[in-house]
SEDORO-954500 format. One line per 3 residues: number of its first residue (from 1); their letters; for each residue x, y, z of C-alpha. Coordinates in steps of 0.02 Angstrom, whole numbers, plus 50000, padded with zeros to 5 digits. Each point is the difference from the previous one (the first is absolute). Last residue first. Example, Ala and Ser with C-alpha at 12.3 -4.5 7.8 and 13.67 -1.06 7.14 Angstrom:
% residues 2
2) SA) 50684,49947,50357  49931,49828,50033
END
This chain:
% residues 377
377) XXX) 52117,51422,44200  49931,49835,49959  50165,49917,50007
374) XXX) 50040,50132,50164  49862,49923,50084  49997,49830,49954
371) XXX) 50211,49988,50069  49934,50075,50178  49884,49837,50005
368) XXX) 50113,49895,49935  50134,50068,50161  49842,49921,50133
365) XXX) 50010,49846,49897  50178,49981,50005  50003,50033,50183
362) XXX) 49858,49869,50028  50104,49850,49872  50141,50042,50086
359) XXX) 49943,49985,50170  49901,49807,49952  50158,49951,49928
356) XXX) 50106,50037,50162  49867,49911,50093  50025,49859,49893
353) XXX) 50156,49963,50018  50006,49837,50092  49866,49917,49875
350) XXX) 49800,50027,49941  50021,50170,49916  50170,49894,49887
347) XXX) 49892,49852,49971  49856,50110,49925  50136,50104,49877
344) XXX) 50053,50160,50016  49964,50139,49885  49806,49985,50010
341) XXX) 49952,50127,50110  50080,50121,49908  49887,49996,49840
338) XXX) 50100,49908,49866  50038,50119,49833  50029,50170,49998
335) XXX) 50093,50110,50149  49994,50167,50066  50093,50003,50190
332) XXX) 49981,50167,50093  50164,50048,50088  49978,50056,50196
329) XXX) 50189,49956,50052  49961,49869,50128  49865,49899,49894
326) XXX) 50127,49989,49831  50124,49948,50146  49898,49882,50064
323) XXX) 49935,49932,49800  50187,49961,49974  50041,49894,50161
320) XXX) 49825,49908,49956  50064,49972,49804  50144,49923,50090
317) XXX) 49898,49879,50094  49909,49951,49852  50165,49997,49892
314) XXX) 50070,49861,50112  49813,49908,50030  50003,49955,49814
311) XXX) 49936,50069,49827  49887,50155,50053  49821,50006,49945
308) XXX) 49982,50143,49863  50029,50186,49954  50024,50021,49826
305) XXX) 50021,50191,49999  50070,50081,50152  49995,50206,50038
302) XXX) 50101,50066,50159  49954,50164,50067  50103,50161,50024
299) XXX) 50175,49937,50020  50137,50070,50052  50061,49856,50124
296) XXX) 49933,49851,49931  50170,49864,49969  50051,50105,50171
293) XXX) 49856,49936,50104  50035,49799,49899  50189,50018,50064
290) XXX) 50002,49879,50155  49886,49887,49887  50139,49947,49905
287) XXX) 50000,50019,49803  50033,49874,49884  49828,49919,50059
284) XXX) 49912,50182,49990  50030,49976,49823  49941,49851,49941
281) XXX) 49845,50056,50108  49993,50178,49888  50015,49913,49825
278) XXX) 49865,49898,50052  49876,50144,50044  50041,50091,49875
275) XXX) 50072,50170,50022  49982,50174,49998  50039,50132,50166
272) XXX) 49924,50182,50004  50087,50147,50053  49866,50130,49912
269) XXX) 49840,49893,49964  49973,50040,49809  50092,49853,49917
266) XXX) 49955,49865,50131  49807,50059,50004  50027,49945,49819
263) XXX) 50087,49851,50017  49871,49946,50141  49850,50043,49884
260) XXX) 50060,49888,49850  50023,49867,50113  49819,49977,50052
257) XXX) 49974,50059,50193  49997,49866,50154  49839,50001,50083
254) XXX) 49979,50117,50165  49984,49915,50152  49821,49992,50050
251) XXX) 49925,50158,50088  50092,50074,50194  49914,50002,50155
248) XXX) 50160,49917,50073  50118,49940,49880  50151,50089,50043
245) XXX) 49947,49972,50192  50024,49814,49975  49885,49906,50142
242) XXX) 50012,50015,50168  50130,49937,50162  50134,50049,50069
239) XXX) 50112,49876,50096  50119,50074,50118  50163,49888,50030
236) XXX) 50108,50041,50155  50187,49983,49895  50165,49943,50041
233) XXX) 49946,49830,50054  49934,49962,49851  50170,50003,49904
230) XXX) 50066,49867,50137  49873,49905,49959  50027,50013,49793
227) XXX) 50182,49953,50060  49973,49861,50112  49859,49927,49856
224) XXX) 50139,50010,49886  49970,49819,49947  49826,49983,50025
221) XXX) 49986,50143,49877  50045,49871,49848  49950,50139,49883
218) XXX) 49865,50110,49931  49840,49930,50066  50045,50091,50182
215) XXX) 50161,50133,49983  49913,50083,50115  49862,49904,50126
212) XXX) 50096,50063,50162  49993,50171,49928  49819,50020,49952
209) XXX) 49977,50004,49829  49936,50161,49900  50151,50114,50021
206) XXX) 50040,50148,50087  50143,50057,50118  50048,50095,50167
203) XXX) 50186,49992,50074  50084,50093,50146  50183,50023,49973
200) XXX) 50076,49959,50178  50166,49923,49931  49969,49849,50067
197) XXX) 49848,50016,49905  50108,50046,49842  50089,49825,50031
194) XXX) 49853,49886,50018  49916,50085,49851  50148,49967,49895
191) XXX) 50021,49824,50054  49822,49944,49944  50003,50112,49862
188) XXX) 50151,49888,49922  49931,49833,50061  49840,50027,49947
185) XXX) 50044,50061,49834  50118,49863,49933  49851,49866,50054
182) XXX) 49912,50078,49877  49826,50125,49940  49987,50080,50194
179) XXX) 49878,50122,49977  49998,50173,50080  49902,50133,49906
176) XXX) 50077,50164,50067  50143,49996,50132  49999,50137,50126
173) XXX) 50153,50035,50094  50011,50108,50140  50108,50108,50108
170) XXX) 50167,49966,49868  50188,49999,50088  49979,49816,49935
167) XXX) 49940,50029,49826  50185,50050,49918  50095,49876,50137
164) XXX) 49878,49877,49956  50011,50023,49824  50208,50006,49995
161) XXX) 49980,49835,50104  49887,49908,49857  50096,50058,49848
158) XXX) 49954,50186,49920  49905,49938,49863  49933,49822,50009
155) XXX) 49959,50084,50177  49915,50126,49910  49907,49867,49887
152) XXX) 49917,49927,50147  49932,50141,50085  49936,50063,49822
149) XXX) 49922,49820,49978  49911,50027,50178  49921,50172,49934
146) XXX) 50086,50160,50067  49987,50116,50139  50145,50081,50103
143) XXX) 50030,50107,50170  50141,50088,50060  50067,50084,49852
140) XXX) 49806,50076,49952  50041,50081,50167  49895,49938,50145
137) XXX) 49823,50052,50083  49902,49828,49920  49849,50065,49934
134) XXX) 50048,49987,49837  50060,49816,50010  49842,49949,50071
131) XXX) 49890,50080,49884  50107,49907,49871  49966,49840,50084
128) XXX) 49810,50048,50010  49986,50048,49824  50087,49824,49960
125) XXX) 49872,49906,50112  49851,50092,49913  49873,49851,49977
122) XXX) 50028,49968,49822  50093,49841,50019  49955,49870,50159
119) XXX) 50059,50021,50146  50138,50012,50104  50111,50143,50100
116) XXX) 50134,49956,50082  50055,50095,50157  50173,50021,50044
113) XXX) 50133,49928,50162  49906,49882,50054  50062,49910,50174
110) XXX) 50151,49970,50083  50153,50115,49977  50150,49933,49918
107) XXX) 50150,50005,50135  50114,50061,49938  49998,50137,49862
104) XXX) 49994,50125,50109  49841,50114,50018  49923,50140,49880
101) XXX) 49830,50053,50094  49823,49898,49907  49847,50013,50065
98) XXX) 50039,50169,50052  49914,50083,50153  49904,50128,49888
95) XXX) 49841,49871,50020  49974,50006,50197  50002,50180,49974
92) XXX) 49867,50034,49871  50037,50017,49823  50078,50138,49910
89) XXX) 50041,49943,49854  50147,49905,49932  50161,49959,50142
86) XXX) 49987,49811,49974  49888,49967,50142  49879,50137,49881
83) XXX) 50015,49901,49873  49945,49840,50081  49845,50075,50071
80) XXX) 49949,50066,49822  50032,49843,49951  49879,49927,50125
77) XXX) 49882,50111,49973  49999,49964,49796  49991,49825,50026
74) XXX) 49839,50013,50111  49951,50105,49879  50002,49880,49875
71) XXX) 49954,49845,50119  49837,50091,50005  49948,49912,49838
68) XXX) 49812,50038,49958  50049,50213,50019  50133,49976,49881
65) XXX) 50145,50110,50039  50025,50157,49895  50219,50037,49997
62) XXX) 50022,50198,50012  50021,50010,50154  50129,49888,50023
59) XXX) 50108,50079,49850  50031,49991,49822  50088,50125,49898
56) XXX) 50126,49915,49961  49931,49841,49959  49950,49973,49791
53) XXX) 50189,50078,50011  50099,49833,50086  50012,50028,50161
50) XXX) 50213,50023,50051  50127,49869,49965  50035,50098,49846
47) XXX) 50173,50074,50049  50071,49834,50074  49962,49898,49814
44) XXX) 50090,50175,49920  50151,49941,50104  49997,49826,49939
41) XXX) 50010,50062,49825  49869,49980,49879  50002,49937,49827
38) XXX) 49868,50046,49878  49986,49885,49835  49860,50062,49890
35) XXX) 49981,49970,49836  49859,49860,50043  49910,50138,50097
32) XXX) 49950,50087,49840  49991,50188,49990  49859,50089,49901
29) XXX) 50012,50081,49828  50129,50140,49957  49950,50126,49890
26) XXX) 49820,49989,49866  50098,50110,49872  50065,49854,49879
23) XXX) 49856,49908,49998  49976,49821,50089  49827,50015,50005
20) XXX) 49982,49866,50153  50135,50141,50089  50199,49948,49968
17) XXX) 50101,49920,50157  50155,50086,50084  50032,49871,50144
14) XXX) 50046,50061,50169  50168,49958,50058  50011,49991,50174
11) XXX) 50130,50028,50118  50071,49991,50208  50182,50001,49994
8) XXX) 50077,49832,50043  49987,49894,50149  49908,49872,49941
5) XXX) 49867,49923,50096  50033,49840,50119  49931,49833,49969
2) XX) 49843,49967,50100  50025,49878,50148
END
């Protein structure tokens, strides 16, 4: 498991660089994500299990299936279906019967208790959790929505029982982007999920392996296959099919910009971020992942120079957990150097994680193209 945030005040210190002229008069340059340290306290972690902004305004209607891959709508009925068993919408009677009424804890009830949605990245699974989530009739205090390693890091948090007894009274829980990276994991989320069902918290999550196959490629699975199964079981998996919607109709990623033009589109983008590309891994290393939405919060776009292929698989799959939250909050990405598709290496797109790899490498393309517009603004 993760280790837990700290519990102190949330903070960061944004650094008070000089413009390229370094006059007197040019005021306070861009802030550097290497001089921050946020902290965030376990009740803030609560607060923001909520969609993410890139997703508040999204809704069923306003996802566009892909006419070649009906198993987009069919996703979308089904949802709708689900939400409306969960007290969202107004569905037809056979629907509003509740999939899921709060009994004891004993016995467990047979069957799914969720839906999972799989497929590849880029095919809307995220808009569709959050569409989910919204049309779920319950206070904001009765349902939650956060990515697997924010599940994770709030029972680092709060302790396992205080975050069952804090999600149990919940209607549903949706889980973003669930990977199983450890053995450590498994076993944790494996018992959670079996306690909030017992509960009668109704679940829905993401991710682009099937749930028998998680945790496949990544570590001695045969060993926790009871617990992977017993994960499965929770869920009736809906694949979705297509190809990456960020990418769809769209030109060539856009090639990475000479230095000299990201320090200046630095300097005169209000609540930009400056760093180098190294300087920034080293840094996200000392921080956990837990904190990398607060290590951006404020910001207006994030500007890189040096960009190049990542060192190891450790700061690959935090550079992922990074480009997510970059994704969530809407914050175009201006970098010099490597293009993106070349950050991680061949051996790293060909192993366990490479799915993950794959998503960051689309939602850092789709945030370059953002970042070319305001540099040529």
């Amino acid at each position: 498991m993760s280790p837990s945030p700290s519990s102190s005040a949330d903070s960061a210190r944004p650094a008070a660089a000089t413009s390229p002229a370094g006059g007197p008069d040019a005021g306070p340059g861009p802030a550097s994500l290497t001089d921050r340290e946020p902290h965030v306290p376990a009740e803030r972690l609560v607060a923001e299990m909520v969609p993410p902004p890139r997703f508040d305004a999204v809704r069923f209607d306003t996802y566009v299936p892909d006419p070649a891959q009906p198993s987009q709508s069919e996703a979308v009925e089904m949802l709708r279906s689900f939400a409306a068993g969960l007290g969202g919408g107004k569905g037809t009677g056979s629907e509003r019967k509740r999939w899921f009424r709060r009994r004891p804890a004993q016995p467990r009830p047979s069957g799914p208790r969720g839906v999972y949605l799989d497929g590849g990245y880029g095919v809307g699974k995220t808009h569709l959790l959050a569409s989910l989530w919204h049309a779920t009739d319950a206070p904001a205090g009765q349902k939650a929505f956060g990515t697997f390693v924010e599940l994770t890091n709030l029972v680092g948090a709060l302790g396992f029982q205080q975050t069952v007894r804090t999600l149990g009274g919940h209607r549903l829980l949706c889980i973003d982007e669930f990977e199983l990276d450890d053995p450590g994991d498994t076993v944790l989320v494996s018992s959670l999920l079996g306690r909030l069902v017992d509960e009668g918290v109704a679940l829905a999550a993401t991710s682009n392996t099937l749930p028998g196959k998680l945790g496949e490629g990544r570590f001695a699975a045969a060993d926790f296959l009871r617990e992977i199964q017993g994960l499965s079981a929770h869920f009736r998996a809906l694949r979705i099919d297509g190809e990456d919607y960020r990418h769809r109709g769209l030109p060539a990623a856009p090639a990475p910009l000479a230095e000299d033009a990201v320090v200046r589109a630095a300097h005169r983008t209000p609540d930009a971020s400056l760093d180098g590309f190294d300087a920034l891994l080293g840094h996200l290393s000392r921080v956990h992942p837990s904190r990398y939405g607060a290590l951006v919060d404020g910001l207006g776009a994030v500007c890189l120079t040096g960009v190049g292929p990542v060192p190891d698989q450790s700061t690959a799959l935090r550079l992922v957990v990074l480009a997510d939250r970059l994704y969530d909050r809407e914050l175009p990405v201006l970098a010099s150097g490597a293009p993106f598709d070349a950050l991680f290496t061949p051996e790293m797109l060909e192993g366990g994680y490479r799915k993950k790899y794959f998503r960051a490498i689309s939602r850092l393309t789709a945030l370059a193209r953002d970042g070319e517009r305001l540099a040529s603004a």
